[in-house]
C-alpha positions, 0 to 999 in steps of 0.5 A, a space after each residue: 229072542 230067547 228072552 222075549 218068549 220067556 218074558 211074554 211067558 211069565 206075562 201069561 202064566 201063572 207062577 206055577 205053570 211057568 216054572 213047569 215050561 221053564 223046567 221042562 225046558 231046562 230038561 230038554 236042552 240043558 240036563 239031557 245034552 249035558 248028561 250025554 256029553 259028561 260021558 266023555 267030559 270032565 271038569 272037576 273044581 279046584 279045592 284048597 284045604 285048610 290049615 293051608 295045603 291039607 289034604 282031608 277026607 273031604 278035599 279029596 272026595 270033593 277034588 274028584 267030582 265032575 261037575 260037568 255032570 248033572 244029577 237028580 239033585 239038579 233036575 230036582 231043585 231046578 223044578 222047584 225054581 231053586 238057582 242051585 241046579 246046574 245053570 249059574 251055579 252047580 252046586 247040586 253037583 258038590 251036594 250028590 256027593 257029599 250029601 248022597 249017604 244021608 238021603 234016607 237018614 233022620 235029618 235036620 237041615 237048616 238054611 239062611 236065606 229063603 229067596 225073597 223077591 222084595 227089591 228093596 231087600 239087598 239079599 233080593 232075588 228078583 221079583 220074579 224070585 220063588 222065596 223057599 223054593 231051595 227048602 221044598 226042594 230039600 224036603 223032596 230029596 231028604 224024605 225023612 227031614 224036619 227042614 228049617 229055614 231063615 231070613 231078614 224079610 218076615 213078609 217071606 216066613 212060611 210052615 209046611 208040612 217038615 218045613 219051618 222058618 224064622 227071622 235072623 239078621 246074619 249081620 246082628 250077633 244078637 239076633 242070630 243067638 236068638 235065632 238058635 234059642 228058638 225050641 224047634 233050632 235047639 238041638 242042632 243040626 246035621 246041614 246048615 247051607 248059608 245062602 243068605 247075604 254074600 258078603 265075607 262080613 256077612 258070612 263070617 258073622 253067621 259063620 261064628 254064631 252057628 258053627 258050634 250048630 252043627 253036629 258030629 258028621 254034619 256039614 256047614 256051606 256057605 253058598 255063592 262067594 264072590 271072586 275077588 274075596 276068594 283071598 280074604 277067605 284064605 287068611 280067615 280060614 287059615 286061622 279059624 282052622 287051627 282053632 276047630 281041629 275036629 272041622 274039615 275045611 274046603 274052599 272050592 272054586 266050581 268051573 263054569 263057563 255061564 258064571 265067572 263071579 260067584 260059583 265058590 263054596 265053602 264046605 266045612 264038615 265036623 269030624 266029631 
């Protein structure tokens, strides 16, 4: 029943009016109950650091989060028709926390896969997708941010005001080093989130074209790791670790009873 309305809904409206009515809804009965119950509530995720079994600064802030409790981060690209609020995924949770002492701050924030909705695409959102949704709404919580974004589908590329963005094949070294030549990417950057192809291969590949991106005190995430390569992600990062010993490494698995498949993060943070 649910899903009828919603569908006639999107029929009727216009892209902007239906993510009002679904933000609006998503507010009274999901961020409200959950934020009252996440009174007396608590589930926090399971984080392993890496060399394998240590316990950085990082693993232990994110091993304290109770990600059953929704934030503004949530409520905020969940208006923005951004999947990372909480939902399928809860990722905004992990962000509050880790990214909550920047807000105010000068920053660079770049990320990898603006959402297209072309269903030939393997990255596709859907056709229903809001391509550079997750970049508008970094720009509202990070006022003082200059945001970069990038992906496969040129037909998605935008500029807006603190918003800029580009092409990159995360699956091309080639063309991700063009990527980081281009002026406005040169200087580096204090967040880099890949939300692009999902794919250990994929990620591994913009993994290390674009760590040395990152600078002092910034973070690195890859978004939405499958399950079943949780393990082949422990023997990378067991050897990438020891490689970079001024990089904090955390994988962490997020509880979440609406997703079982993909709700998983990679946090690195660069120490100096």
């Amino acid at each position: 029943m649910i899903a009828t309305v919603r569908e006639s809904l999107r029929r009727k409206l216009s892209p902007q009016a239906f993510q009002q009515v679904r933000s609006c809804w998503w507010h009274s009965h999901f961020y409200l109950p959950r934020l009252a119950a996440s009174v007396v509530v608590r589930r926090t995720p399971k984080v392993e650091g890496f060399p394998r079994g240590h316990t950085s600064e990082i693993v232990r802030a994110l091993r304290s989060i109770n990600v059953f409790a929704p934030t503004e981060m949530c409520r905020v690209m969940t208006r923005h028709g951004s999947d990372k609020g909480h939902g399928w995924h809860n990722y905004t949770t992990i962000y509050s926390e880790i990214f909550g002492k920047l807000r105010h701050q000068s920053l660079r924030i770049f990320e990898l896969g603006l959402g297209t909705d072309n269903p030939k695409l393997v990255s596709t959102m859907g056709v229903n997708g809001r391509p550079g949704a997750s970049l508008r709404g970094w720009r509202e919580l990070f006022s003082r941010a200059y945001v970069y974004g990038a992906d496969i589908d040129r037909n998605i590329l935008f500029q807006e005001e603190r918003i800029n963005t580009f092409y990159c094949d995360q699956l091309d070294r080639v063309a991700i080093q063009d990527l980081w030549s281009q002026p406005p990417l040169r200087n580096g950057m204090d967040i880099i989130i890949d939300d692009g192809l999902h794919t250990l291969e994929g990620n591994l590949s913009f993994l290390n074209g674009s760590l040395h991106q990152l600078r002092p005190g910034g973070f690195y995430v890859v978004e939405d790791i499958l399950q079943e390569t949780i393990k082949g992600w422990h023997d990378q990062l067991d050897a990438i670790s020891k490689r970079l010993p001024n990089h904090e490494f955390a994988l962490v698995e997020l509880p979440n009873s609406l997703n079982d498949s993909d709700n998983n993060l990679l946090v690195v943070h660069r120490t100096e």
